[in-house]
C-alpha positions as CSV (number, residue, x, y, z in Angstrom):
1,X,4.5,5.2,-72.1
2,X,3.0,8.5,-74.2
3,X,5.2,6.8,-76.8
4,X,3.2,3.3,-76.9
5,X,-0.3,4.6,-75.6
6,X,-1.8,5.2,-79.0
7,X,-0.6,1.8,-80.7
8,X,-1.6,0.1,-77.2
9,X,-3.7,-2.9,-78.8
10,X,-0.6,-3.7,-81.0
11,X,1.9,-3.3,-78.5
12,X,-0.5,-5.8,-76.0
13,X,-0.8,-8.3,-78.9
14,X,2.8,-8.1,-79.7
15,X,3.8,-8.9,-76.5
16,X,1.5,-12.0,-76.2
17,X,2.7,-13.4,-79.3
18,X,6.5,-13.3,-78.7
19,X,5.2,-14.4,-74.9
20,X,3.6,-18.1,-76.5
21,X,5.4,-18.1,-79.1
22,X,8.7,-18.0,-77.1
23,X,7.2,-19.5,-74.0
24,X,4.6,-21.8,-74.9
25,X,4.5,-23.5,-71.7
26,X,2.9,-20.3,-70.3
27,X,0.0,-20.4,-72.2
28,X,-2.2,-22.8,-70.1
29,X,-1.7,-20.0,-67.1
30,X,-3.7,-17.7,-69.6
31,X,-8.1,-18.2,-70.2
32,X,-8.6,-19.8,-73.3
33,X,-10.1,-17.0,-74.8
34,X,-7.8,-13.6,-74.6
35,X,-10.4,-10.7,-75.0
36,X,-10.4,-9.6,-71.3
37,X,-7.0,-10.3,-70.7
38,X,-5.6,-8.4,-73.5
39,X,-5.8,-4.7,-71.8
40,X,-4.6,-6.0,-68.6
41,X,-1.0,-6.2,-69.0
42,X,-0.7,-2.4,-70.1
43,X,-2.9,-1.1,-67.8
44,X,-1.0,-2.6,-65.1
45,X,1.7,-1.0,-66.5
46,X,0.4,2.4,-67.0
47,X,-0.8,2.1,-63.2
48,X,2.7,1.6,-62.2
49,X,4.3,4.3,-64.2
50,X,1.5,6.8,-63.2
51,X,2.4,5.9,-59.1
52,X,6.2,5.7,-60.1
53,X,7.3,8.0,-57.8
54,X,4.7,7.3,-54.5
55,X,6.1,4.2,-53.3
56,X,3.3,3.5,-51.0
57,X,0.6,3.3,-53.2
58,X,3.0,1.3,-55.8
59,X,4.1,-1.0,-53.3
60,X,0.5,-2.1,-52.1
61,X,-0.4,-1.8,-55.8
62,X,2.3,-4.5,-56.5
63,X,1.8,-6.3,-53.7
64,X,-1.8,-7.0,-54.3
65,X,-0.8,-7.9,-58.1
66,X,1.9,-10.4,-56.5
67,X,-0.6,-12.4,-54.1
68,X,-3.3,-12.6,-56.8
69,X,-1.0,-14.2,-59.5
70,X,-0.9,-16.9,-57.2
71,X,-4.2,-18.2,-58.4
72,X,-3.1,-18.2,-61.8
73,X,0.4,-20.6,-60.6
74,X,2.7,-18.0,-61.5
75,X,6.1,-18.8,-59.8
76,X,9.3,-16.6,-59.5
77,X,10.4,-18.1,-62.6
78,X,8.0,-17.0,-64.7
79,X,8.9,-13.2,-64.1
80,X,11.9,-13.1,-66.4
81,X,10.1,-14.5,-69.8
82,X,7.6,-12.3,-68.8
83,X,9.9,-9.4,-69.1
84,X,12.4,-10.2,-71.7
85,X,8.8,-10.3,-74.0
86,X,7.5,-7.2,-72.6
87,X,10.9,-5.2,-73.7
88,X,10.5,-7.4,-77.1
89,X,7.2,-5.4,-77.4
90,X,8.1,-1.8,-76.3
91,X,11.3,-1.5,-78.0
92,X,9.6,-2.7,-81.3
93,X,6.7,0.1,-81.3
94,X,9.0,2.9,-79.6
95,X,11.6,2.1,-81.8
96,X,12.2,5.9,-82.5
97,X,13.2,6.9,-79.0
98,X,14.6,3.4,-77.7
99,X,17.8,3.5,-77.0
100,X,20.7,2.1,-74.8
101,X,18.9,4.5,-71.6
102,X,15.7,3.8,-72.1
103,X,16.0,0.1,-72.1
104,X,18.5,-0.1,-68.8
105,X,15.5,1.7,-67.2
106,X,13.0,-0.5,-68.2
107,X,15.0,-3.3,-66.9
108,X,15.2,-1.5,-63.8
109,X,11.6,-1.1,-63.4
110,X,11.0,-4.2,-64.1
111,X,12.9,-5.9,-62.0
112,X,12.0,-4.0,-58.7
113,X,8.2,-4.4,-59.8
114,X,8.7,-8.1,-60.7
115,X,10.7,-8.3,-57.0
116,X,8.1,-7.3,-54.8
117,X,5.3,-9.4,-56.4
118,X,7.7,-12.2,-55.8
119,X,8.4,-10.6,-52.4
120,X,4.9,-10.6,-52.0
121,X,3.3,-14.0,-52.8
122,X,6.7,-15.4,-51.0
123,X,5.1,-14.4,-47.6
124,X,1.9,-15.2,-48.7
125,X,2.4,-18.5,-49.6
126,X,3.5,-18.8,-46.0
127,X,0.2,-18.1,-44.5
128,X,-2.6,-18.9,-47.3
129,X,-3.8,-21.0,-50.2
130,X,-3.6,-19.4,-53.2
131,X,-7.7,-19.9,-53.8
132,X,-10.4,-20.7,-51.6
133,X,-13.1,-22.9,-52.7
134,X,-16.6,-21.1,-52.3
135,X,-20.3,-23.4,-52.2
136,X,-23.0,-20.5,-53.7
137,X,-25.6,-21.0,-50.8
138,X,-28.1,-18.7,-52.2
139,X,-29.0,-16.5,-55.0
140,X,-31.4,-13.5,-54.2
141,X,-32.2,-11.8,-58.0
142,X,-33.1,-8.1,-57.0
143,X,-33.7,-6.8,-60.1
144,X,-33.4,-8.8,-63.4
145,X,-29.7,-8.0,-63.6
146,X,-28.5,-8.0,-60.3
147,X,-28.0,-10.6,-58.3
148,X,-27.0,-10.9,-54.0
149,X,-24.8,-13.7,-54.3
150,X,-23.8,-15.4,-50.8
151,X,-20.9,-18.0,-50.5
152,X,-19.9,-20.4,-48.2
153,X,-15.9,-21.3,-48.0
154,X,-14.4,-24.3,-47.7
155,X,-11.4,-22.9,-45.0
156,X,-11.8,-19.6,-43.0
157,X,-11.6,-16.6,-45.5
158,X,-9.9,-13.5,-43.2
159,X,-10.9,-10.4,-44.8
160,X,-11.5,-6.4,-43.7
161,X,-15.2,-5.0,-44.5
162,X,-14.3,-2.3,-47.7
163,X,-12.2,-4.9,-49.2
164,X,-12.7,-7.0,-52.3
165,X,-11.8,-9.8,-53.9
166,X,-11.2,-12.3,-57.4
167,X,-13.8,-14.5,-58.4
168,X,-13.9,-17.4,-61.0
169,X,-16.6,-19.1,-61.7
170,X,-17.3,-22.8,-63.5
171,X,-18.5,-21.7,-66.7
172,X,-14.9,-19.6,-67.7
173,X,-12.2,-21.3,-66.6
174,X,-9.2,-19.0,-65.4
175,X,-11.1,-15.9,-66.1
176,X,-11.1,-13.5,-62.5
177,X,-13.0,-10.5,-61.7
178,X,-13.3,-8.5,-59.1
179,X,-16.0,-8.4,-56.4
180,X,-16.2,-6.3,-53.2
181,X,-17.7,-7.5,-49.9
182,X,-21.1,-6.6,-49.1
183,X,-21.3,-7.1,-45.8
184,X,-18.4,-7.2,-42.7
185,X,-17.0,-10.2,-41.2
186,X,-19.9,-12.7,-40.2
187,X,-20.1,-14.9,-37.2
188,X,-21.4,-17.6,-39.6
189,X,-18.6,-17.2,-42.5
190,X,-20.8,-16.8,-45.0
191,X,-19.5,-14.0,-48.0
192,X,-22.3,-12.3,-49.7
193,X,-21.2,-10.0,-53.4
194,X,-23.4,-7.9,-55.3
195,X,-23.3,-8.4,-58.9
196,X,-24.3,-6.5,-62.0
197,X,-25.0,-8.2,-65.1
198,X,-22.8,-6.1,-68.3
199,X,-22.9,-6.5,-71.4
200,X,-21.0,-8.9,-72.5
201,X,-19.7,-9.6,-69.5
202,X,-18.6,-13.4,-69.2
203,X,-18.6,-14.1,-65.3
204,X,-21.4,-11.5,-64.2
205,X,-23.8,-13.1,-66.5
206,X,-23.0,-16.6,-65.2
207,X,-23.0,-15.0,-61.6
208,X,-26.8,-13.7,-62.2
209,X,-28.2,-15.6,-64.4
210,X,-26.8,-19.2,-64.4
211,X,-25.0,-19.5,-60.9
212,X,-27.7,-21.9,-58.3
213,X,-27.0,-22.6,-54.6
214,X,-24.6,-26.0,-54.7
215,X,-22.3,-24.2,-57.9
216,X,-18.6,-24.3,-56.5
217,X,-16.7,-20.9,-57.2
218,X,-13.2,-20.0,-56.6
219,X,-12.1,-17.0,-54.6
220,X,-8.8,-15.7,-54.8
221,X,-7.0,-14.0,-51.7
222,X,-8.5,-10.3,-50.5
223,X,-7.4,-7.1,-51.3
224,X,-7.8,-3.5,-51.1
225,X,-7.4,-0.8,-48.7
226,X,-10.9,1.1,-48.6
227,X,-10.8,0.3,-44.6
228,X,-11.5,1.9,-42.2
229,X,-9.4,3.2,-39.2
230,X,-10.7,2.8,-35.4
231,X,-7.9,4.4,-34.1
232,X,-9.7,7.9,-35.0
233,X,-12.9,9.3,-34.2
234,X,-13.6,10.9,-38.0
235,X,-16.3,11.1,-39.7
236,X,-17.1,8.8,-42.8
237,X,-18.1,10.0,-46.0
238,X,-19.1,7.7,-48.1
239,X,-20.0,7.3,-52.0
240,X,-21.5,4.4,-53.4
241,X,-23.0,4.1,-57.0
242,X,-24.9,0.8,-58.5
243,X,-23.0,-2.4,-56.8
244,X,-20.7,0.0,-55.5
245,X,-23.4,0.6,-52.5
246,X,-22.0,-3.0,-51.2
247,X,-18.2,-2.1,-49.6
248,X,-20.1,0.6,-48.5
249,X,-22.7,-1.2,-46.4
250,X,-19.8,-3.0,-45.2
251,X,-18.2,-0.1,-43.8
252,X,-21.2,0.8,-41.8
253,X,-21.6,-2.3,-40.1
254,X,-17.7,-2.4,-39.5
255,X,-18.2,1.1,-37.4
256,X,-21.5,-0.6,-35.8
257,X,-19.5,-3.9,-34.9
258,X,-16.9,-1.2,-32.9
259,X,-19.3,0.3,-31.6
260,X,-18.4,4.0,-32.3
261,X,-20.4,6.8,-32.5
262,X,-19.0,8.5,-35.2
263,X,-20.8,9.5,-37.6
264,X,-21.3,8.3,-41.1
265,X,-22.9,9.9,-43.9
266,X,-23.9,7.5,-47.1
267,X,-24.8,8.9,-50.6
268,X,-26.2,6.3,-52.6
269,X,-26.4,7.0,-56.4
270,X,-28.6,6.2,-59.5
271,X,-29.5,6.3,-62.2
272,X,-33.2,5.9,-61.9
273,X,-35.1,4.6,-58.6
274,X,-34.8,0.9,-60.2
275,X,-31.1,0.9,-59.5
276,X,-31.7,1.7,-56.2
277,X,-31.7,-2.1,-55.3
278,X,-30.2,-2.2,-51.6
279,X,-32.5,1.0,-50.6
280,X,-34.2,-0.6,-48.0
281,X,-31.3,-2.6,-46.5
282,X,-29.2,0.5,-46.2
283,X,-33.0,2.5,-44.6
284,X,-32.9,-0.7,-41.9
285,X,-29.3,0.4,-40.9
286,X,-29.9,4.1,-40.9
287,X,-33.2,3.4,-38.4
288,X,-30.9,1.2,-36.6
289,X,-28.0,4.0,-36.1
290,X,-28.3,7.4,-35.0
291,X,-25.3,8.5,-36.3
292,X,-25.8,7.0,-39.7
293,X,-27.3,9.4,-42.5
294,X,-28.6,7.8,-45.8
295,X,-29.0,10.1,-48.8
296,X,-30.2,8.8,-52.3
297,X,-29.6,10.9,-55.2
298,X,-31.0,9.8,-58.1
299,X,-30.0,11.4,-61.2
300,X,-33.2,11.5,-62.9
301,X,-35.5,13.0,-60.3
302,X,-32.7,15.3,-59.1
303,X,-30.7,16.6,-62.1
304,X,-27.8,16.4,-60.1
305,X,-25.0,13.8,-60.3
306,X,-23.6,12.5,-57.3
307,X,-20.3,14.3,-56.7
308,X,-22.8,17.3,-57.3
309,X,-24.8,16.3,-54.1
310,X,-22.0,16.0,-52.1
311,X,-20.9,19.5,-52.5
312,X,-24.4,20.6,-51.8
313,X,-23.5,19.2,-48.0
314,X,-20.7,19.6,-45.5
315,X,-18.4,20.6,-44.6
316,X,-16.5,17.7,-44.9
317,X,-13.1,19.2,-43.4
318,X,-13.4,16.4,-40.5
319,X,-14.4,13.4,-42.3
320,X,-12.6,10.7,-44.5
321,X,-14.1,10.1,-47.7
322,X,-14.5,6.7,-49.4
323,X,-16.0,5.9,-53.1
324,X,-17.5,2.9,-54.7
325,X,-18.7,2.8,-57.9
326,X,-18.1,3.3,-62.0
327,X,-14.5,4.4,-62.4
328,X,-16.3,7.6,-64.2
329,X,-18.4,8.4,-60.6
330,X,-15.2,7.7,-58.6
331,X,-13.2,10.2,-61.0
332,X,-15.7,12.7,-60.6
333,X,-16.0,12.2,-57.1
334,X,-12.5,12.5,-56.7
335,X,-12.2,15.7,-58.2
336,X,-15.0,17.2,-56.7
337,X,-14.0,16.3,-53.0
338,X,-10.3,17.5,-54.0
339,X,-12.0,20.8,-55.2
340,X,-13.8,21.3,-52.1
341,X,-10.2,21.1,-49.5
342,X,-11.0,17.5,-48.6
343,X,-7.2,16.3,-48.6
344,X,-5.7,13.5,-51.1
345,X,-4.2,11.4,-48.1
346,X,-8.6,11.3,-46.9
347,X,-9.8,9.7,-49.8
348,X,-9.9,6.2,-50.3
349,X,-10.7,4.0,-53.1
350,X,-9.7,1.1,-55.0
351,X,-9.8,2.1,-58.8
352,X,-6.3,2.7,-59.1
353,X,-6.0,1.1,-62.6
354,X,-9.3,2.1,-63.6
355,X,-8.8,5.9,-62.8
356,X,-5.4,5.5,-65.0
357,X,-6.9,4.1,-67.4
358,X,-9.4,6.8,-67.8
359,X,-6.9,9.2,-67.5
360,X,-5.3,8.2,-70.8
């Protein structure tokens, strides 16, 4: 991987080439246009090699990967042209330390990663569709770039508040990304998401500024493991930055819903008191909850950053920490909880590729 990383673009549009070229009855599974999907293959992979030796975070990694490709209508079959192309690629630009050993590993890998997706969307397939159908039933614009975007399903939708899941809209067919929950489990089945508008971002522009209550999304299955546990009486910190405030507000009325009175403590970051959006909603709850705490930090008005904050509190021995947010916030978050004795196996959060990716 070191090997490849710097020629990463040319390995990624290497393999895609010999992939169609090879295999052109692949390439309706792929979006028309490629620009988002490019990067995904080797950061998958980089995520895998990274966790190569924790098998539970790999397994849950590739298990997620497994039941999402279902949307796409990958089938076991698939796997194999996938990886004969994908050795194609990383024996042609590590070419000066492949050898015999190095490709009987690969194949290795490969084939145990490409197994338990199979493994995966196997049982899946047993017990859900491979994408809901979701009816937009309103569109609340909070600011001018984010939108509170609330579906209704066409077949129940099970799901665990701190999760996420894929979303496609009309306008870019077969292109996914990833939303979290902003709210727990509702009586009524209704989803609501939270959605920033990026630059150049394809679906989160449609999502804000196009998408009208009647527009039918799709949803692909849930995923993620920022949950939390009621078998425990911890504490709950909690980090949320931008759209990452909505897991997070989900997590709070999961613990209200059990009716434990353990306490939670919510810092909400900023940038400026505009990106505070969800402010109010998350005052309402801390009104509503004595053992809730809200804390806003916004980075202008308090020259601190968020991970910053957190030390400035505490201890946080007996609590289990969960982040939301830019993969650069939940990075720094990381580190700074790490550096203050909260313990790895405490800290949840579901920017396993991102934090890899920023790692390289």
């Amino acid at each position: 991987m070191d090997e490849v990383a710097p020629v990463a673009d040319k390995v990624t549009s290497y393999f895609y080439a010999l992939l169609f070229v090879r295999h052109p009855d692949l390439r309706p599974l792929f979006p028309a246009a490629m620009d988002a999907q490019r990067d995904r293959l080797l950061k998958a992979l980089l995520t895998a090699a990274e966790h190569i030796d924790n098998t539970e975070i790999l397994v849950t990694y590739l298990q997620n990967l497994g039941r999402g490709h279902r949307k796409y209508g990958t089938r076991p079959e698939h796997y194999p042209a996938v990886g004969e192309c994908l050795l194609g690629a990383l024996s042609r630009f590590a070419d000066r330390i492949w050898d015999e050993e190095t490709e009987a590993a690969w194949v290795r890998a490969y084939t145990t990663i490409s197994q338990v997706m199979i493994d995966a969307a196997a049982a899946d397939e047993l017990r859900a569709p491979a994408w809901w159908y979701a009816e937009v039933v309103s569109h609340d614009l909070r600011t001018p770039d984010v939108a509170v975007v609330t579906v209704r399903t066409d077949q129940p939708y099970p799901f665990r508040a701190g999760q996420y899941t894929s979303l496609e809209t009309p306008w870019w067919p077969r292109v996914w990304r990833h939303y979290s929950f902003a709210s727990a489990p509702r009586s009524d089945g209704l989803l609501s998401f939270h959605v920033k508008a990026v630059a150049a971002g394809w679906v989160s522009n449609a999502l804000v500024h196009r998408a009208r209550p009647g527009d039918i999304l799709r949803l692909g299955p849930p995923a993620g493991s920022m949950t939390v546990d009621h078998t425990t009486d911890s504490g709950l910190l909690c980090l949320g930055g931008g759209t990452g405030i909505a897991p997070i507000k989900a997590l709070v009325e999961d613990v209200a819903e059990h009716g434990h009175r353990r306490p939670v403590e919510v810092f909400y970051g900023a940038r400026t008191d505009h990106d505070l959006y969800d402010i109010d909603t998350m005052l309402r709850l801390q009104q509503s909850h004595s053992w809730l705490a809200v804390r806003p930090i916004v980075d202008q008005q308090a020259h601190l950053q968020l991970p910053d904050a957190v030390r400035e509190f505490g201890p946080w021995n007996e609590y289990d920490a969960y982040l939301s947010g830019p993969p650069g916030m939940i990075r720094n978050g990381v580190d700074a909880l790490m550096d203050i004795g909260v313990p790895p196996e405490r800290i949840r959060h579901d920017a396993v590729e991102d934090l890899v990716a920023l790692r390289g």
